[in-house]
C-alpha positions in Angstrom: 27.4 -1.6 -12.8 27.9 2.1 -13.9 25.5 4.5 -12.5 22.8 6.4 -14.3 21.3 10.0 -14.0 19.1 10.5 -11.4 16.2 10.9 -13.9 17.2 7.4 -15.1 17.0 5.6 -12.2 14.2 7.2 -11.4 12.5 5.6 -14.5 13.7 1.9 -13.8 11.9 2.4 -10.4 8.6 3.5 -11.7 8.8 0.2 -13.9 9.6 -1.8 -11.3 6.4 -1.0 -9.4 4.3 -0.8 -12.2 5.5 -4.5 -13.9 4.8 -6.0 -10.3 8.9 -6.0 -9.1 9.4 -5.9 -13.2 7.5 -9.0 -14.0 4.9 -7.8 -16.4 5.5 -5.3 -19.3 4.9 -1.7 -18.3 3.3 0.6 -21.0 4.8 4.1 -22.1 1.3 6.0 -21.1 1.4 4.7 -17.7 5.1 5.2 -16.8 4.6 8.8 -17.9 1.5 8.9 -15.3 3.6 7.7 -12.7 6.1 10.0 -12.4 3.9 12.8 -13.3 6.1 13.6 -17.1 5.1 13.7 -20.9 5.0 11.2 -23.2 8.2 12.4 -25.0 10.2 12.5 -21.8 9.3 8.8 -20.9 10.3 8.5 -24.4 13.8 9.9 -24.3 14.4 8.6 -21.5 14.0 4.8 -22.8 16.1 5.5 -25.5 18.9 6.0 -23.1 17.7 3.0 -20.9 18.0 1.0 -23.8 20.7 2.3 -25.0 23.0 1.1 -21.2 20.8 -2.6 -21.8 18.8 -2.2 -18.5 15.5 -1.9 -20.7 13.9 -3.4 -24.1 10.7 -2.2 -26.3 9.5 -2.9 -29.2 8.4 -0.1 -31.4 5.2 0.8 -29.9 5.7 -2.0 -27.7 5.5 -2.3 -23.9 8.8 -2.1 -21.9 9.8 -4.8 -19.9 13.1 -5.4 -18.3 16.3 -6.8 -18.7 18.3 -9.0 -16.0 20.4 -6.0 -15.2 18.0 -3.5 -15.8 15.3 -5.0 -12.7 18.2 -5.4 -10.7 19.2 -1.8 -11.0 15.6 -0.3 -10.5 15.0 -3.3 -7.6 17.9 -1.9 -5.7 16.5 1.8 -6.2 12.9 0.4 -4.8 14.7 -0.8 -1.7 16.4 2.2 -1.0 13.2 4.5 -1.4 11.3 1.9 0.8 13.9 1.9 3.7 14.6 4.9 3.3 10.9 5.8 3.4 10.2 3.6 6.6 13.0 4.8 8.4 12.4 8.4 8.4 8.5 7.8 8.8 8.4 4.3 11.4 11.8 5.8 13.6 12.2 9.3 12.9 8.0 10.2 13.0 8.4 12.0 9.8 5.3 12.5 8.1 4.7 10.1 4.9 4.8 12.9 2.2 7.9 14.5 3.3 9.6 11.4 3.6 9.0 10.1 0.2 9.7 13.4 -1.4 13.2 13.1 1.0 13.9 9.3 0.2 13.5 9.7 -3.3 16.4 12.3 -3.4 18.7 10.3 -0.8 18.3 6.9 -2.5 20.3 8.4 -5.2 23.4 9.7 -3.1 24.0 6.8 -1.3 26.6 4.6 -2.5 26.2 0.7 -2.0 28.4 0.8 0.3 27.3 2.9 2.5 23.7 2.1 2.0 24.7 -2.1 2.9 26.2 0.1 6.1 23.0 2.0 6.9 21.0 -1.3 5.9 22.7 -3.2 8.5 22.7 -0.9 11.6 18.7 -0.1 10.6 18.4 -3.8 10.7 20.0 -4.2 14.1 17.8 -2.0 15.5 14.7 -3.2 14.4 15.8 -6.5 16.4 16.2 -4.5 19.2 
């Protein structure tokens, strides 16, 4: 799949959570709460979401995701959360810095080098 903006992914993630791993509709109000923006960014930025297929709405509806568009934001959720577990569980980093550091590293990281990272963290952890 071709990658988004930053500020895109970041959107996909913040409906991920909030539909329950993208299950349940998310509303406009609440992704805008989430990530701390205004009601006419979460707005733009849907229009572009839509735009690449990963999302639909309804106008005025609730946004709920496609096939590709959970995928997408699921992979981004994993990254933050090993990420996040990493630096906090192995490295002793405290839990704020590390989320405001895995959110900006989840997006670097190409899938191949995260599956790399994935795997040696993984051999660790079984010791």
């Amino acid at each position: 799949m071709e990658k988004i903006s930053v500020s895109c992914e970041d959107y996909l993630e913040a409906i991920v959570v909030l539909g329950g791993l993208g299950h349940h509709a998310v509303r406009s109000v609440d992704v805008a709460e989430n990530l701390d923006v205004a009601k006419a960014s979460v707005s733009k930025a849907l229009s572009v979401l839509k735009e690449k297929g990963l999302v639909d709405q309804p106008p005025y509806g609730d946004i709920t995701l496609t096939e590709e568009g959970l995928e997408y934001g699921t992979r981004v959720l994993d990254r933050h959360r090993l990420l996040f577990k990493f630096m906090t569980e192995m490295l002793g980093i405290d839990s704020a810095t590390a989320d405001e550091e895995a959110c900006k590293m989840e997006h670097a990281m190409s899938d191949e080098s995260f599956a790399k990272w994935s795997a040696y963290v993984d051999g660790l952890e079984r010791g």
